[in-house]
C-alpha positions as a LaTeX table, in Angstrom:
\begin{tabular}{lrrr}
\hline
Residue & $x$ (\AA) & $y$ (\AA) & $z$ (\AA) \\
\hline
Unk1 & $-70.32$ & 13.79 & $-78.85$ \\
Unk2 & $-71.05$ & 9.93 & $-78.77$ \\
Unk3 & $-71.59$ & 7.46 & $-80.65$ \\
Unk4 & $-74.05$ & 4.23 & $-79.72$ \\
Unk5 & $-73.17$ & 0.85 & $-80.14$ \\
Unk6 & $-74.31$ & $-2.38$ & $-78.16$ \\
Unk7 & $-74.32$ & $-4.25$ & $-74.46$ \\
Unk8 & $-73.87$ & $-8.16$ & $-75.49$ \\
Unk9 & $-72.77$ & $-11.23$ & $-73.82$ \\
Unk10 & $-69.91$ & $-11.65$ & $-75.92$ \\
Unk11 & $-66.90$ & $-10.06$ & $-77.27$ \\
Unk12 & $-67.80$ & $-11.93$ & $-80.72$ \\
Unk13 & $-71.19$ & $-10.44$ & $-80.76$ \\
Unk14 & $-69.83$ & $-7.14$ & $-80.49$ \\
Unk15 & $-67.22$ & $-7.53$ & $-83.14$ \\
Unk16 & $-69.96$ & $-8.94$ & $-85.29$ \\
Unk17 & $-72.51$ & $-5.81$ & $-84.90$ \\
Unk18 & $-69.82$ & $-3.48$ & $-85.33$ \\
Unk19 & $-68.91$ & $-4.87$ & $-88.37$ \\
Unk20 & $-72.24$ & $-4.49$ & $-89.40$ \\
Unk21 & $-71.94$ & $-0.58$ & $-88.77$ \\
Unk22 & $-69.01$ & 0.87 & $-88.82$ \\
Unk23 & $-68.33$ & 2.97 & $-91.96$ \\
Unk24 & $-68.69$ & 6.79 & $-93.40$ \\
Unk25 & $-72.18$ & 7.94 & $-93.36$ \\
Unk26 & $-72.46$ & 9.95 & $-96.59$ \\
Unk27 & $-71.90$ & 13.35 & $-96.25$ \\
Unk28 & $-71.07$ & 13.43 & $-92.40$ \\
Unk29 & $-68.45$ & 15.80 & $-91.28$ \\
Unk30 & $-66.51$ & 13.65 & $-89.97$ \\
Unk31 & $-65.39$ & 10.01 & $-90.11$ \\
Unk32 & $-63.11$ & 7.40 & $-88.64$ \\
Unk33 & $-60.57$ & 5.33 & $-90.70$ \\
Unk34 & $-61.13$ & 1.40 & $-90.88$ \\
Unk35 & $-58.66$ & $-1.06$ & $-90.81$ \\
Unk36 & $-57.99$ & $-3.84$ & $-93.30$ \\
Unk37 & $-58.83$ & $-6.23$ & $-90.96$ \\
Unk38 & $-62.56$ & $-7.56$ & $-90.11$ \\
Unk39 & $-63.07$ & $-6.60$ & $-86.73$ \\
Unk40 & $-64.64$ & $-10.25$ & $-86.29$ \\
Unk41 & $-61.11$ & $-11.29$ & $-87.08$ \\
Unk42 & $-59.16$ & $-9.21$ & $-84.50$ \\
Unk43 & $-61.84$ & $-10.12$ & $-81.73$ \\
Unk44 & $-60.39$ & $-14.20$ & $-82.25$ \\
Unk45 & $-56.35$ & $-12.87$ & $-82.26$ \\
Unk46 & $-54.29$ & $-11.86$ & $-79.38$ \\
Unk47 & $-53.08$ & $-8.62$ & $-79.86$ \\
Unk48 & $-49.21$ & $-7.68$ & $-79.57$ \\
Unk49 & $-47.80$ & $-7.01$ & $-76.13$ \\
Unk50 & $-49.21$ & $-3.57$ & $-75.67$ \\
Unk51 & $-48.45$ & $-0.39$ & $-73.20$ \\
Unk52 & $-51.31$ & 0.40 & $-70.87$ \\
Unk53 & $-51.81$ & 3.31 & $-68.78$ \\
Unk54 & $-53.65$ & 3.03 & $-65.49$ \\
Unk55 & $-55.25$ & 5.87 & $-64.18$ \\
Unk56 & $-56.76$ & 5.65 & $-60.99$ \\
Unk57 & $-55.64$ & 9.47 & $-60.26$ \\
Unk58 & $-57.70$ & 11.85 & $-62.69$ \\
Unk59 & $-60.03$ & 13.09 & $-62.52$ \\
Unk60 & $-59.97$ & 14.22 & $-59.02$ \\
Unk61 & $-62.92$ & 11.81 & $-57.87$ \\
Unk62 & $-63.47$ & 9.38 & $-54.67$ \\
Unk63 & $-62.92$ & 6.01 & $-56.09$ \\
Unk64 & $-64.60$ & 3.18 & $-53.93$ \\
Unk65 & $-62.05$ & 0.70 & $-52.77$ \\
Unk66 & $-64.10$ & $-2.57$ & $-54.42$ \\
Unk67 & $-63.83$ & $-0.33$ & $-57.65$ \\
Unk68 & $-59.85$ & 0.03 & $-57.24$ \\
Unk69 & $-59.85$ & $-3.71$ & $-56.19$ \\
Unk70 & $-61.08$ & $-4.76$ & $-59.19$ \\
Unk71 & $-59.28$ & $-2.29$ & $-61.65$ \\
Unk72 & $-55.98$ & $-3.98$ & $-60.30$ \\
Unk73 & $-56.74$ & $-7.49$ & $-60.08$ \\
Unk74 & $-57.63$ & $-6.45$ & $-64.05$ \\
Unk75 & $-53.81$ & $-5.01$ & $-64.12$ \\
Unk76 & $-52.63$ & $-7.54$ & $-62.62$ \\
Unk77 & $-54.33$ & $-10.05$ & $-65.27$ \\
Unk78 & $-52.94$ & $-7.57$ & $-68.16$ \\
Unk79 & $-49.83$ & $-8.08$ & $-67.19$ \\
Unk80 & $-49.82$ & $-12.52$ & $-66.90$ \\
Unk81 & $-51.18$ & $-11.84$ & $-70.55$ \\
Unk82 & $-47.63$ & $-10.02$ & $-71.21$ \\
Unk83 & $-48.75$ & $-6.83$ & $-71.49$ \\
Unk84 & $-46.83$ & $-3.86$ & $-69.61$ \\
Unk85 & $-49.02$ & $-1.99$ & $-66.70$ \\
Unk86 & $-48.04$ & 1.76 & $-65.64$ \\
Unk87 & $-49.43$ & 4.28 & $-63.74$ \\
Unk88 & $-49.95$ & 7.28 & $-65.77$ \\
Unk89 & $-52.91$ & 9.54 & $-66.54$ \\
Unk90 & $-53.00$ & 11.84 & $-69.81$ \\
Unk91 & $-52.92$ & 15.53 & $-67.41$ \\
Unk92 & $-56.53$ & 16.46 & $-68.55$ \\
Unk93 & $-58.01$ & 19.87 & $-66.56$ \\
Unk94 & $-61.26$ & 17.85 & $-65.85$ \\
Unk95 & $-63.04$ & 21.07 & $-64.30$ \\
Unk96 & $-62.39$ & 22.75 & $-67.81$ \\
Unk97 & $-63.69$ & 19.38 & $-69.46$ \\
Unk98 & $-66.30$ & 19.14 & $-67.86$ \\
Unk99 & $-67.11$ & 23.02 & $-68.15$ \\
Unk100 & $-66.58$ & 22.98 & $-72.36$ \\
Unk101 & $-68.94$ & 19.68 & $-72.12$ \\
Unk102 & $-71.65$ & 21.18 & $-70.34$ \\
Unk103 & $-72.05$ & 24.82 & $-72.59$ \\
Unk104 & $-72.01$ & 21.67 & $-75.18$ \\
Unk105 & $-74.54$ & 19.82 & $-74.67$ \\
Unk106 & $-76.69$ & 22.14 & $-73.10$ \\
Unk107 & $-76.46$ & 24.75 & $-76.02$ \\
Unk108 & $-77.09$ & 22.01 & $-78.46$ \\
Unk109 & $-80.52$ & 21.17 & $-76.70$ \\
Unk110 & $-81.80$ & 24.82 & $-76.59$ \\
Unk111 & $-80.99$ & 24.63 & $-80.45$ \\
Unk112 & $-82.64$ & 21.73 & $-80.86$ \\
Unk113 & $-85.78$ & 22.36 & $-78.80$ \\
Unk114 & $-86.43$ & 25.55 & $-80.34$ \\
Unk115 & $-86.19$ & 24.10 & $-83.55$ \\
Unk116 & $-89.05$ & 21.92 & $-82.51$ \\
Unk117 & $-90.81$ & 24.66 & $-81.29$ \\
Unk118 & $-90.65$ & 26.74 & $-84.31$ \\
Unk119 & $-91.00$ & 23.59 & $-86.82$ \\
Unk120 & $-94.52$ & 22.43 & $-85.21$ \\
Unk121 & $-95.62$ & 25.92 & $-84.56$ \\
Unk122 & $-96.67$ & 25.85 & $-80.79$ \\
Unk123 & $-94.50$ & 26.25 & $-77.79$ \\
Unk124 & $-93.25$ & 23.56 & $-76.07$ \\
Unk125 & $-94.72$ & 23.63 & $-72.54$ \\
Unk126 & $-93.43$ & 22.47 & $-69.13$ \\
Unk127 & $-95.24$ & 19.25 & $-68.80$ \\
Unk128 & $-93.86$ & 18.23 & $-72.51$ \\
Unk129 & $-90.21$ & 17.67 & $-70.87$ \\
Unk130 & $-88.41$ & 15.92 & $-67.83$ \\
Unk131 & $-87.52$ & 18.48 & $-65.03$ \\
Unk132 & $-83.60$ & 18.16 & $-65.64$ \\
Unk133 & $-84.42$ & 18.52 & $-69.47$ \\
Unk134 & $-86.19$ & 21.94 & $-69.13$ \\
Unk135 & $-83.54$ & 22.82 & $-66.58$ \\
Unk136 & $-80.63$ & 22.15 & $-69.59$ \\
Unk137 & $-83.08$ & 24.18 & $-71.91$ \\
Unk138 & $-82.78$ & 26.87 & $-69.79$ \\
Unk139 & $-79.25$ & 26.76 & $-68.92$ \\
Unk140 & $-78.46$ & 26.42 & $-72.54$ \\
Unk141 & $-80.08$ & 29.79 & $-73.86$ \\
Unk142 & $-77.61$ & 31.20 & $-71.62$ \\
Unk143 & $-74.51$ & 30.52 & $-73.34$ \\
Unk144 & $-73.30$ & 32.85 & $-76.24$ \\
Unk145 & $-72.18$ & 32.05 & $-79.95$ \\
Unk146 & $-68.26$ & 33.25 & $-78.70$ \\
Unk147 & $-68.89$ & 30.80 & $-76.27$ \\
Unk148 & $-70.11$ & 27.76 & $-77.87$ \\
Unk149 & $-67.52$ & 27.99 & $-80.49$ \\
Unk150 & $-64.83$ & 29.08 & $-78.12$ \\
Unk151 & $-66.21$ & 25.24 & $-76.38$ \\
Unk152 & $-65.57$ & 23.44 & $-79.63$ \\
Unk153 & $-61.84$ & 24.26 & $-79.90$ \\
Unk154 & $-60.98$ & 23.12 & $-76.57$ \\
Unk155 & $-62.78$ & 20.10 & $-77.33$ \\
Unk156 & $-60.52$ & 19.76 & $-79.83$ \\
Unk157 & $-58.01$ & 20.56 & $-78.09$ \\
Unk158 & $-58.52$ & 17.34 & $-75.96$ \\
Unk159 & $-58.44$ & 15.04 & $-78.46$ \\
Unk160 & $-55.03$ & 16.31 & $-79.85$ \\
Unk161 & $-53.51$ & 16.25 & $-75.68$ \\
Unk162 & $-55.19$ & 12.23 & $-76.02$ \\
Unk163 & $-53.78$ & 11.84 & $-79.16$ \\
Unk164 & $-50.34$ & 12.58 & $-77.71$ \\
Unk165 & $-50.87$ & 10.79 & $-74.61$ \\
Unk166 & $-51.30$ & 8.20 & $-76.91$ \\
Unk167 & $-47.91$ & 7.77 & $-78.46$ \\
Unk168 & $-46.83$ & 6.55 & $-75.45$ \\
Unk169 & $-49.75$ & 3.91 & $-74.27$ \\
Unk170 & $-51.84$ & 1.95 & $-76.68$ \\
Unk171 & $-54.50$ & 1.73 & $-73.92$ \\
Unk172 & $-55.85$ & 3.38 & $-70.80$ \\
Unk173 & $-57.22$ & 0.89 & $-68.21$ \\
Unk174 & $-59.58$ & 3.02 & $-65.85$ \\
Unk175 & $-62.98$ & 2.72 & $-64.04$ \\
Unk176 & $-66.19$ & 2.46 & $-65.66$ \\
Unk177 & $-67.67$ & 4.14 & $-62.63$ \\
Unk178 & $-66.03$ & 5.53 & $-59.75$ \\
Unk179 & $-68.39$ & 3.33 & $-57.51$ \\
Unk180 & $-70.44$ & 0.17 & $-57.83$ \\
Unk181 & $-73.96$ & 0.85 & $-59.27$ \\
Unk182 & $-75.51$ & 3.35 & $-57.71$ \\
Unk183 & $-79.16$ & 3.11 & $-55.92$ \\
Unk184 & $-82.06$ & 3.74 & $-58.04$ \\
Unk185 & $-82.82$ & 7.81 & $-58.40$ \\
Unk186 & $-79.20$ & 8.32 & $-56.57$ \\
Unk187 & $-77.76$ & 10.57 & $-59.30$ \\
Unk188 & $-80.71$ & 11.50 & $-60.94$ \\
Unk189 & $-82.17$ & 15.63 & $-61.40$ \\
Unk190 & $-83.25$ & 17.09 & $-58.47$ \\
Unk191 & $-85.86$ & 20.22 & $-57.67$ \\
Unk192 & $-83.47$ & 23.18 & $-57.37$ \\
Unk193 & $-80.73$ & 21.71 & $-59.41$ \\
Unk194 & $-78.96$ & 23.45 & $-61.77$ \\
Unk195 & $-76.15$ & 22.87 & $-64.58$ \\
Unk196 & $-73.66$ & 22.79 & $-61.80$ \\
Unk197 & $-75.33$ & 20.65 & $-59.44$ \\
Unk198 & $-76.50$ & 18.06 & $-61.50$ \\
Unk199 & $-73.32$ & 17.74 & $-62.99$ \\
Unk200 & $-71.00$ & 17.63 & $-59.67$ \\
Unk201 & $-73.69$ & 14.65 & $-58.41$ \\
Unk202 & $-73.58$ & 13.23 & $-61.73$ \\
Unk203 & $-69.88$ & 12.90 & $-61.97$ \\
Unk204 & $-69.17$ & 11.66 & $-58.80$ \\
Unk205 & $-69.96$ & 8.18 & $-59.92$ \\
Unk206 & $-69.69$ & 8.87 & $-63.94$ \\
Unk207 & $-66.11$ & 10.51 & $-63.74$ \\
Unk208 & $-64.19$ & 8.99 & $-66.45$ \\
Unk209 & $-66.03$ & 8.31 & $-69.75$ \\
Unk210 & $-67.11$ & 11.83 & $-71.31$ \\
Unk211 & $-63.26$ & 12.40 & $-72.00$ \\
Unk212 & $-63.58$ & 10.51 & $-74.53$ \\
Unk213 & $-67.22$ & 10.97 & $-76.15$ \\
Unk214 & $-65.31$ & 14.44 & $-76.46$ \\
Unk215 & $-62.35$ & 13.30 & $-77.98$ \\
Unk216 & $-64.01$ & 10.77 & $-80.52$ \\
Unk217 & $-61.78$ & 7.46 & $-78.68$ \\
Unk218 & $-63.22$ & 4.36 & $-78.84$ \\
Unk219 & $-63.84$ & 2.63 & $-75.24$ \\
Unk220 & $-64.90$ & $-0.40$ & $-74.39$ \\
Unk221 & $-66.40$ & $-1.77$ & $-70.88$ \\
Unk222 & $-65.09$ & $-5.33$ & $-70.05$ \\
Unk223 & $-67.00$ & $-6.83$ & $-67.00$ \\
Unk224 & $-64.22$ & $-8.62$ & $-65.34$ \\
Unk225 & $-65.23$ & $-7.69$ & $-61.82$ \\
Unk226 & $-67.97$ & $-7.39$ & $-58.95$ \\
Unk227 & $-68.17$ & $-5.83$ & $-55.79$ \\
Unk228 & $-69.03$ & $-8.01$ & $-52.25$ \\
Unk229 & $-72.92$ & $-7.41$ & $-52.91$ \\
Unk230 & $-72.66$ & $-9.17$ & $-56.77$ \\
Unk231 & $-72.90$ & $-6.43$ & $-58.48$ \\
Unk232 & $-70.38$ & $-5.90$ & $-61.87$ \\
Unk233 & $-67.92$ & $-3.21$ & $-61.71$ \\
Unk234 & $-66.44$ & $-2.82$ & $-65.35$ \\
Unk235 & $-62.99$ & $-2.07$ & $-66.15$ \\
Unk236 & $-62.83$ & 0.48 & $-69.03$ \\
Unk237 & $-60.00$ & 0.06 & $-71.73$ \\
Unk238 & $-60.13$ & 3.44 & $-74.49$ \\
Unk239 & $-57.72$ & 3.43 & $-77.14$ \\
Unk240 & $-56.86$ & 5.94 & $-79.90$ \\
Unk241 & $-59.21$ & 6.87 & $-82.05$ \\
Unk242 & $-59.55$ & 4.21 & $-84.78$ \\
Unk243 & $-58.34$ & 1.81 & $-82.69$ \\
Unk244 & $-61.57$ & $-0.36$ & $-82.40$ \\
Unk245 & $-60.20$ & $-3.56$ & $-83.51$ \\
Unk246 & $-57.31$ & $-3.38$ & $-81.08$ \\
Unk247 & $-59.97$ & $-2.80$ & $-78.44$ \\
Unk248 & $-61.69$ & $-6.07$ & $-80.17$ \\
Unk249 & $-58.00$ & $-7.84$ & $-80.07$ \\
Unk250 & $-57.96$ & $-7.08$ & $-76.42$ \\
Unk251 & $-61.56$ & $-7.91$ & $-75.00$ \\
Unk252 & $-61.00$ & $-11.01$ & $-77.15$ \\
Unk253 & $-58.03$ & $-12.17$ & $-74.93$ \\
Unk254 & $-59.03$ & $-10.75$ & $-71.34$ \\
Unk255 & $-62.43$ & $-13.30$ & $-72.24$ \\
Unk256 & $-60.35$ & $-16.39$ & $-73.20$ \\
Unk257 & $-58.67$ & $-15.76$ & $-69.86$ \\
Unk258 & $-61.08$ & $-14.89$ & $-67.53$ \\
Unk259 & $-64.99$ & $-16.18$ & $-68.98$ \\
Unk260 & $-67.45$ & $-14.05$ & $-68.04$ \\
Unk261 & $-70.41$ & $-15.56$ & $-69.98$ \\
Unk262 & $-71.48$ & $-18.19$ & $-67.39$ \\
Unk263 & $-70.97$ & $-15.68$ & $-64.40$ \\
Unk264 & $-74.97$ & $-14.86$ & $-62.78$ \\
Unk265 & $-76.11$ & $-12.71$ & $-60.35$ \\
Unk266 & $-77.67$ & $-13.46$ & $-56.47$ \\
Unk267 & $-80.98$ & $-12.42$ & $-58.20$ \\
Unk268 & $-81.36$ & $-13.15$ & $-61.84$ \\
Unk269 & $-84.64$ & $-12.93$ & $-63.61$ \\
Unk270 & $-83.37$ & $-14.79$ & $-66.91$ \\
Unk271 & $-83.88$ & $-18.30$ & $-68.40$ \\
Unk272 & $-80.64$ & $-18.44$ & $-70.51$ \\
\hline
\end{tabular}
């Protein structure tokens, strides 16, 4: 469903680690095409004039208005660096998305716990587990087989609508967020909540990046903004999948333009 990478202060350091990593894991089911090109390499070159989507309309979410201020001031940047800027969003059914995600990953955690359960030979007790992880234990013995793999097509499904959406734009430019960071415990499980709950809470300020952990896209979070009270809003560029090192090509440029590694915060505990 994802796939971890790093937070660094620089565009090069992320080229560099992913260099490091990227690559077929033997025997994996699946795995992503590389380029020629070092990714190192792309980070340093401008990329072509490319086509980029912006999509401040889906999914149907409340967007704070420092948020959309800073996803067009990134626009408008994209487009002195000769790139082309449209409004356009890819027609996703994010209720159905977000439905296939959650029989997903709850299902997989049932699977998983009760392999821990029967591997260690005891039962895994309440005070083992976070509240909202018990709660997605639960939920997930609910789902059927039909169901789970019924989940998996229509994930599929999504990347192949992407992958179309895709011919047209080289890159989305979106939110990271649908609001500046959130208060501490905001979003977080609650007593009573559910599946449904937690997710409607959840993705009221994390709308826009499962798409594509389900549709195996790269993404990248560039933080070229910050809302009145200092605090970063990122602007969120996704690309096809095996597209890294045009993500790379991109983040390189928008940081030659518009340094972010000097920027500090009101309140900043560091020493470098």
């Amino acid at each position: 469903m994802s796939v971890g990478h790093v937070v660094c202060r620089s565009v090069r350091d992320s080229a560099l680690m992913l260099e490091l990593l990227a690559g077929y894991q033997s025997g994996a089911p699946y795995g992503a095409g590389l380029g020629k090109d070092s990714f190192l390499l792309q980070s340093q070159q401008d990329p072509r004039p490319l086509r980029v989507a912006l999509n401040l309309t889906e999914p149907d979410v409340e967007i704070d208005t420092e948020v959309v201020r800073c996803i067009r001031e990134t626009a408008a940047l994209l487009e002195t660096l000769g790139h082309t800027v449209e409004e356009a969003a890819p027609g996703i059914d994010y209720d159905l998305l977000n439905q296939v995600q959650n029989t997903l990953i709850a299902s997989d955690m049932t699977a998983w716990l009760d392999y821990v359960q029967q591997a260690r030979g005891r039962a895994i007790s309440s005070e083992e587990l976070e509240p909202m992880t018990h709660m997605i234990w639960r939920e997930g013995a609910k789902f059927s087989g039909a169901e789970v793999a019924g989940s998996l097509q229509l994930m599929h499904r999504f990347g192949f609508q992407m992958a179309a959406f895709h011919r047209r734009y080289d890159v989305i430019l979106q939110p990271v967020t649908a609001t500046p960071a959130p208060l501490l415990g905001a979003i977080t499980y609650r007593d009573g909540d559910d599946l449904l709950t937690y997710t409607r809470r959840f993705k009221a300020v994390s709308a826009f990046t499962h798409l594509y952990n389900m549709t195996g896209q790269p993404s990248m979070s560039v933080p070229l903004g910050e809302s009145s009270r200092g605090l970063p809003i990122g602007s969120m560029f996704s690309a096809a999948v095996g597209q890294d090192g045009l993500l790379l090509s991109l983040a390189g440029q928008l940081e030659r333009a518009k340094p972010w590694r000097s920027r500090r915060p009101a309140v900043y505990a560091g020493s470098v």
